[in-house]
Steps between C-alpha positions, in 0.01 A plus 500: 500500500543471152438705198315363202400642222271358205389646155142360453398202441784366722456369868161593679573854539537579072197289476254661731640812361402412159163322568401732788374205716665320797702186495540197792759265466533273734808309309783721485741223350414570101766754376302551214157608745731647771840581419603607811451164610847438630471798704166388641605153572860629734255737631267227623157711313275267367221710363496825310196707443510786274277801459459811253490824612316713296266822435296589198581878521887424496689497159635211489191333714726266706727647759627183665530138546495387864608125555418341806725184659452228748706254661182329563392250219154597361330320263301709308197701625254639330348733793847663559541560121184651519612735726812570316260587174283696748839707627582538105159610433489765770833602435312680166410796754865569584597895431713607228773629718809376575523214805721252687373210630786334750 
């Protein structure tokens, strides 16, 4: 795979970090929305999802952004965003200590 790596408010990963709230896109061909676009399209992913990580008794309160890919077009869908926002809302009562997710 490849490595990228945004400052926010770039691609969906800097903004869900910023805004604290999950993304969908469902058109990965906008540099400016998606900039690893390129990437995406040789790749044949067609969707991105992305999800903050975070936990109110951390300092900084996010710990992560996980993205989530499909080679399956989805239009967008507001039940499986909801679950995303319910993953990101639960993800509040993760411990202060250190963890890998792989």
């Amino acid at each position: 795979g490849n490595v990228h790596q945004y400052e926010p408010p770039t691609g969906p990963q800097g903004r869900a970090y910023q805004t604290l709230r999950p993304e969908w896109l469902s058109d990965l061909n906008d540099s400016t929305i998606f900039p690893a676009g390129e990437t995406a399209k040789e790749s044949g992913i067609t969707t991105a999802c992305s999800i903050p990580v975070k936990s109110e008794i951390c300092n900084p309160s996010i710990l992560a952004v996980v993205m989530f890919y499909s080679r399956e077009a989805m239009p967008f869908d507001a039940a499986k965003l909801s679950l995303a926002g319910e993953i990101h809302s639960q993800s509040v009562l993760l411990p202060s200590t250190s963890f890998m997710i792989a």
